[in-house]
C-alpha positions as CSV (number, residue, x, y, z in Angstrom):
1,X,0.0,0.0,0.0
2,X,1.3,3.6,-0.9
3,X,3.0,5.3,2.0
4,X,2.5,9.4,1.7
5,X,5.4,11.0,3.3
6,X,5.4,14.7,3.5
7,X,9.8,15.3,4.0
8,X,12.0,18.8,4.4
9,X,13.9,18.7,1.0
10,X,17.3,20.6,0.9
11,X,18.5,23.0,-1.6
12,X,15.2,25.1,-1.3
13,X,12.8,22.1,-3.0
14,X,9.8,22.0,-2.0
15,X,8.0,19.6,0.4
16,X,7.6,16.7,-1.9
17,X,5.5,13.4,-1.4
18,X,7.5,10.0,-1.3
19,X,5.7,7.3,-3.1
20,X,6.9,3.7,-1.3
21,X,6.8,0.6,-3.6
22,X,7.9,-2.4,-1.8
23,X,10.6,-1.8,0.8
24,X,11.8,1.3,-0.6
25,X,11.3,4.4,0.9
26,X,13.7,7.2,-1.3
27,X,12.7,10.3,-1.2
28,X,11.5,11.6,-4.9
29,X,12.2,15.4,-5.2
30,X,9.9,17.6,-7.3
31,X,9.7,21.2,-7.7
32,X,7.5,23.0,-10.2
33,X,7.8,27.0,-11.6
34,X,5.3,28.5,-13.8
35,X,1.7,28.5,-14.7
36,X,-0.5,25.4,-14.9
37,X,-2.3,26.3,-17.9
38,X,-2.7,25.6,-21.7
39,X,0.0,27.1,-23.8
40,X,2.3,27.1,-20.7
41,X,5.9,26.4,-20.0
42,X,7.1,25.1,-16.8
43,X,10.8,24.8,-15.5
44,X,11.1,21.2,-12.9
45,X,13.9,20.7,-10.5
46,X,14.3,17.0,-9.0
47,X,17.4,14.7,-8.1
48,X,20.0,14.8,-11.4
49,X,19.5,10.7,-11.4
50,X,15.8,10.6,-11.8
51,X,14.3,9.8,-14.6
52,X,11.1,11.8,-15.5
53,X,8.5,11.2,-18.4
54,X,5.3,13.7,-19.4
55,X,2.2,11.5,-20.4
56,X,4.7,8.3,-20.8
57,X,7.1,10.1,-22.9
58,X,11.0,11.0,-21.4
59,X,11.9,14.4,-20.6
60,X,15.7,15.0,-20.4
61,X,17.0,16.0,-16.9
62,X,19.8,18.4,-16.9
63,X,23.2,17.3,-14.9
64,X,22.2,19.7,-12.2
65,X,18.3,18.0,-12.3
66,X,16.7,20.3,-14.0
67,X,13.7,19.8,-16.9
68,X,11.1,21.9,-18.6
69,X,8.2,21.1,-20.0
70,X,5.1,22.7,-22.2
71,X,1.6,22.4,-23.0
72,X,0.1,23.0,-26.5
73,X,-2.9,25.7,-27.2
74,X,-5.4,22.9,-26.8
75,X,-3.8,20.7,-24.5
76,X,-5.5,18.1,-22.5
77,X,-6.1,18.9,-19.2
78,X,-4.8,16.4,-16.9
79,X,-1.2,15.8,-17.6
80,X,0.4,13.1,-15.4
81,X,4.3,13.9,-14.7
82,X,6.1,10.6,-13.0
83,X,9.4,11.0,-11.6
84,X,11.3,8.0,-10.7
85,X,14.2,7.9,-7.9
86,X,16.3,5.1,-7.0
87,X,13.1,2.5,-6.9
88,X,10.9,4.8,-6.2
89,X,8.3,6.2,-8.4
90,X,6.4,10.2,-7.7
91,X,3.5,10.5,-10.0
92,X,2.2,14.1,-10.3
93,X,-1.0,14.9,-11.6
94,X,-1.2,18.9,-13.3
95,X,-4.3,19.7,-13.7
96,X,-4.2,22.7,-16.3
97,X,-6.6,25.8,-16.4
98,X,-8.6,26.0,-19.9
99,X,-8.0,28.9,-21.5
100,X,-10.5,31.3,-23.4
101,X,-8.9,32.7,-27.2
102,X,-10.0,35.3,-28.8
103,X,-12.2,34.1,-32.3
104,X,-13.2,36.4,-34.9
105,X,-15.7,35.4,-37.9
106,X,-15.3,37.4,-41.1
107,X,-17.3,36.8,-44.1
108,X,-17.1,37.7,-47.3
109,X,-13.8,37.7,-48.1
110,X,-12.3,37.1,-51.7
111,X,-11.3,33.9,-51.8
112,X,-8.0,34.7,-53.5
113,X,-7.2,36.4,-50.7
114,X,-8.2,33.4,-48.4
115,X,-6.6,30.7,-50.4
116,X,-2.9,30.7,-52.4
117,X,-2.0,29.9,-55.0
118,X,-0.5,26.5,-56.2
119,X,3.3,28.1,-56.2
120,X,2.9,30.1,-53.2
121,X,1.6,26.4,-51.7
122,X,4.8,24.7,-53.2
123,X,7.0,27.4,-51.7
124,X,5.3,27.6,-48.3
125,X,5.6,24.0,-47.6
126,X,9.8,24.1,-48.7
127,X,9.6,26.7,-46.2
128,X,7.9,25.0,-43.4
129,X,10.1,21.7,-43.8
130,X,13.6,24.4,-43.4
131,X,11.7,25.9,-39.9
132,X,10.6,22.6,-38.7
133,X,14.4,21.4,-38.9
134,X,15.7,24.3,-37.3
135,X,13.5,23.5,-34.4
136,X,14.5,19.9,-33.8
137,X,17.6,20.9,-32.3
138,X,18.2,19.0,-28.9
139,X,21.3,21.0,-27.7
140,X,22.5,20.6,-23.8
141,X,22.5,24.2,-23.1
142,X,20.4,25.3,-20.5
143,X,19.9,29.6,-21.0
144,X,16.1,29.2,-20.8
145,X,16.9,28.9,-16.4
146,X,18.2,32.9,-16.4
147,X,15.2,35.2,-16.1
148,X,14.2,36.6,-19.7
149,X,14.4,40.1,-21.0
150,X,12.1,41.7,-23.3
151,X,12.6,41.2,-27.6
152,X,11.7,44.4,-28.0
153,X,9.3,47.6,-26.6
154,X,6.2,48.8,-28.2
155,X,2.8,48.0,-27.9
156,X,1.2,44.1,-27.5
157,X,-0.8,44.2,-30.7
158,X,-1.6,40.7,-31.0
159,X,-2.4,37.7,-28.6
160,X,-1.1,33.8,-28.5
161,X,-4.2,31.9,-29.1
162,X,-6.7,34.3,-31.1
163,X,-7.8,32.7,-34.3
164,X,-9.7,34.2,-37.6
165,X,-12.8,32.2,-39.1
166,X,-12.4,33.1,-43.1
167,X,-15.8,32.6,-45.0
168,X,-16.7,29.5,-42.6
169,X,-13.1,28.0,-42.6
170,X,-10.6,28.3,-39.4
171,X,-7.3,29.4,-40.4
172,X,-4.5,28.2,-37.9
173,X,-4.1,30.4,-34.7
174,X,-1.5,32.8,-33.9
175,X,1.1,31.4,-31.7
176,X,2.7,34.8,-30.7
177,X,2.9,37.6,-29.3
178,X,2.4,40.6,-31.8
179,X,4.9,43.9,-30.4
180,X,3.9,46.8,-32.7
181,X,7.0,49.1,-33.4
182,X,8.5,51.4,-36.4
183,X,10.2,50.1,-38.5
184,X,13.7,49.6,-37.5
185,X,13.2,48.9,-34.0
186,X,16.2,46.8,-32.2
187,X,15.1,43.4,-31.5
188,X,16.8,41.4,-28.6
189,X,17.8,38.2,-27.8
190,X,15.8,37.3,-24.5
191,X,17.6,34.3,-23.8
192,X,21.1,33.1,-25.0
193,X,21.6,30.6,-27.3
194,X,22.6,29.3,-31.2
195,X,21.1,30.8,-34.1
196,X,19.6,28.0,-35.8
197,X,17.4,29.8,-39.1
198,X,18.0,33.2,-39.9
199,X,15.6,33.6,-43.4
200,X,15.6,37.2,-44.5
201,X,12.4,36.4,-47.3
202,X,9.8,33.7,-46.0
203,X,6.5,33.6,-47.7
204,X,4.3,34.3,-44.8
205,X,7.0,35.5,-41.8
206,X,9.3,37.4,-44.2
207,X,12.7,38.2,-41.8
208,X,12.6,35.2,-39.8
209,X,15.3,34.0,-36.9
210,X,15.0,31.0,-34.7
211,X,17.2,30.8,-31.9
212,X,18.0,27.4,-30.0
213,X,18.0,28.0,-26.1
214,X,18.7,24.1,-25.4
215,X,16.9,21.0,-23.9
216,X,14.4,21.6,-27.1
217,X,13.2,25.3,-25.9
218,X,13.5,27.2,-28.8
219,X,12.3,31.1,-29.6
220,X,11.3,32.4,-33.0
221,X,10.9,36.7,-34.3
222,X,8.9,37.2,-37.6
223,X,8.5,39.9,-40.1
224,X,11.9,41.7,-38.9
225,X,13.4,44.3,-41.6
226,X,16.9,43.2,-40.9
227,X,18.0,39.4,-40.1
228,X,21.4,40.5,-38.4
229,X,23.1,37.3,-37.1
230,X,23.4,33.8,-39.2
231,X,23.0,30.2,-38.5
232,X,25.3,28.6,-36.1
233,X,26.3,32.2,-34.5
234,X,26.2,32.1,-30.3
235,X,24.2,34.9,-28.8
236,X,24.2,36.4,-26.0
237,X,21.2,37.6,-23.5
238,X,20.5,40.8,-24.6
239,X,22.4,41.3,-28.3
240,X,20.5,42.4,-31.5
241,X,19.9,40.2,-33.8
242,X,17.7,42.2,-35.9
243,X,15.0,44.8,-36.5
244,X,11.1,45.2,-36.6
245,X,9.7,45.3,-39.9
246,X,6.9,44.4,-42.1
247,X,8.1,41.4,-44.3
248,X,6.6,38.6,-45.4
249,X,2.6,38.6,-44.8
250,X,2.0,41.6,-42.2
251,X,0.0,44.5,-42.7
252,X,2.4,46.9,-40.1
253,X,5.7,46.6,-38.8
254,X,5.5,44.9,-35.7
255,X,7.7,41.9,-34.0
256,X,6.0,38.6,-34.1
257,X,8.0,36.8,-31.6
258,X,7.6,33.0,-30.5
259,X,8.7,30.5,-27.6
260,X,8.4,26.5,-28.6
261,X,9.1,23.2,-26.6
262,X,10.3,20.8,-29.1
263,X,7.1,21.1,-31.5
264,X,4.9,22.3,-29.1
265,X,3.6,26.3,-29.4
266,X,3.7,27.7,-26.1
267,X,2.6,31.4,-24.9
268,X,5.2,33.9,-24.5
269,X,3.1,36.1,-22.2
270,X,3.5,33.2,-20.2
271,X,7.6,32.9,-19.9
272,X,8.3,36.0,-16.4
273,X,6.1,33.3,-14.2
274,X,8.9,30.7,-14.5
275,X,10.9,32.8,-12.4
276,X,8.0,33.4,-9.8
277,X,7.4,31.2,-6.6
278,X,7.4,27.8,-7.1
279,X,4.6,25.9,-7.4
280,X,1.9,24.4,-4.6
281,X,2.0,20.3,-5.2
282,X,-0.2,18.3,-3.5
């Protein structure tokens, strides 16, 4: 019968609960930082020896013990996090918020407008095989655990989430967060990491950088005037790596900026609570 023992953790963990099988009796160490919502990322901090899987799946633990995870737009919400210790086994339900997104219905729109044409299809799809292999990078850096600093200032003109209903048919939701700024406008690395795409002409993004932050956390900008670093360049917290612009399908200049877990679209609104208090677990 499982034992639930409540235990002082060191090194400023939480208070975890130790799941007994058998005869064994190890403590399993779990903390948790961010938000438990859809579109969230969390940071996790257990022993460096335990093994931890999301929904049955592995999730790499850092030397030190550290892990992050993320939750798609319309994630499920009851995620079951196991860590396992030394025999024993800590099995962690999250129970996410639902979130509410923004939908708009338009009708009456030319269909040219709504659908491309079969060229633009052919080079949109070349396009979208180049990002989704610069996101597959699974690097051992860990930047994404120092406390982020903004892309870029101007006004949040767009929302991760909201979607558009053309004529009847969805189009796919933004997965951003729109920062409306002239032209020109500096755009910073928040994190540090390797350039892994830097695209100055994409069909729909126009200037586009992606930017590997390690442990598959990677951040993407959009529609920039100026792609000022190239692939394989190290950047540091802070640097510029290019300008706001207008490129590619945008009807203003404004920074289109994006945060992914492996191939999972995540909020950035959502990245200053991974730095707040940790996390309440039962």
């Amino acid at each position: 019968m499982l034992k639930f023992i409540k235990t002082a953790l060191v090194a400023g963990l939480l208070l975890a609960t130790t799941h007994a099988i058998g005869e064994t009796t190890t403590d399993v160490p779990l903390q948790l930082k961010g938000k438990l919502t859809q579109g969230a990322l969390l940071l996790g901090k257990t022993a460096p020896t335990a093994k931890v899987e999301l929904n049955g799946d592995a999730v790499t633990v850092t030397p030190e013990g550290h892990f992050v995870i993320g939750f798609a737009r319309k994630a499920e919400l009851e995620q079951q996090l196991t860590v396992t210790l030394k025999g024993a086994t800590r099995t962690q339900t999250l129970q996410l918020s639902e979130r509410e997104y923004n939908i708009e219905r338009v009708d009456g729109v030319p269909q040219r407008t709504v659908t491309p044409d079969p060229e633009q299809v052919k080079r949109t799809k070349r396009e979208a095989a180049k990002v989704w292999k610069a996101r597959q990078t699974k690097s051992q850096r860990n930047d994404f655990l120092t406390p982020l600093v903004k892309p870029a200032e101007g006004r949040i003109s767009g929302y991760y989430g909201s979607q558009r209903i053309l004529n009847g048919e969805p189009r796919n939701p933004h997965y951003g967060e729109d920062i409306a700024a002239p032209t020109g406008t500096p755009v910073k690395a928040p994190w540090s990491g390797v350039v892994t795409l830097a695209e100055p002409d994409l069909f729909y993004s126009g200037g586009t950088i992606i930017i590997d932050h390690g442990y598959r956390v990677n951040t993407t900008y959009l529609h920039l005037n100026s792609v000022d670093v190239s692939v394989g360049d190290t950047i540091e917290q802070g640097d510029v790596i290019g300008t706001i612009g207008a490129t590619g399908r945008a009807t203003g200049p404004h920074l289109d900026w994006r945060v992914n877990w492996g191939n999972e679209r995540l909020d950035p609104s959502l990245l200053p609570a991974l730095y707040q208090q940790p996390l309440a677990l039962d």
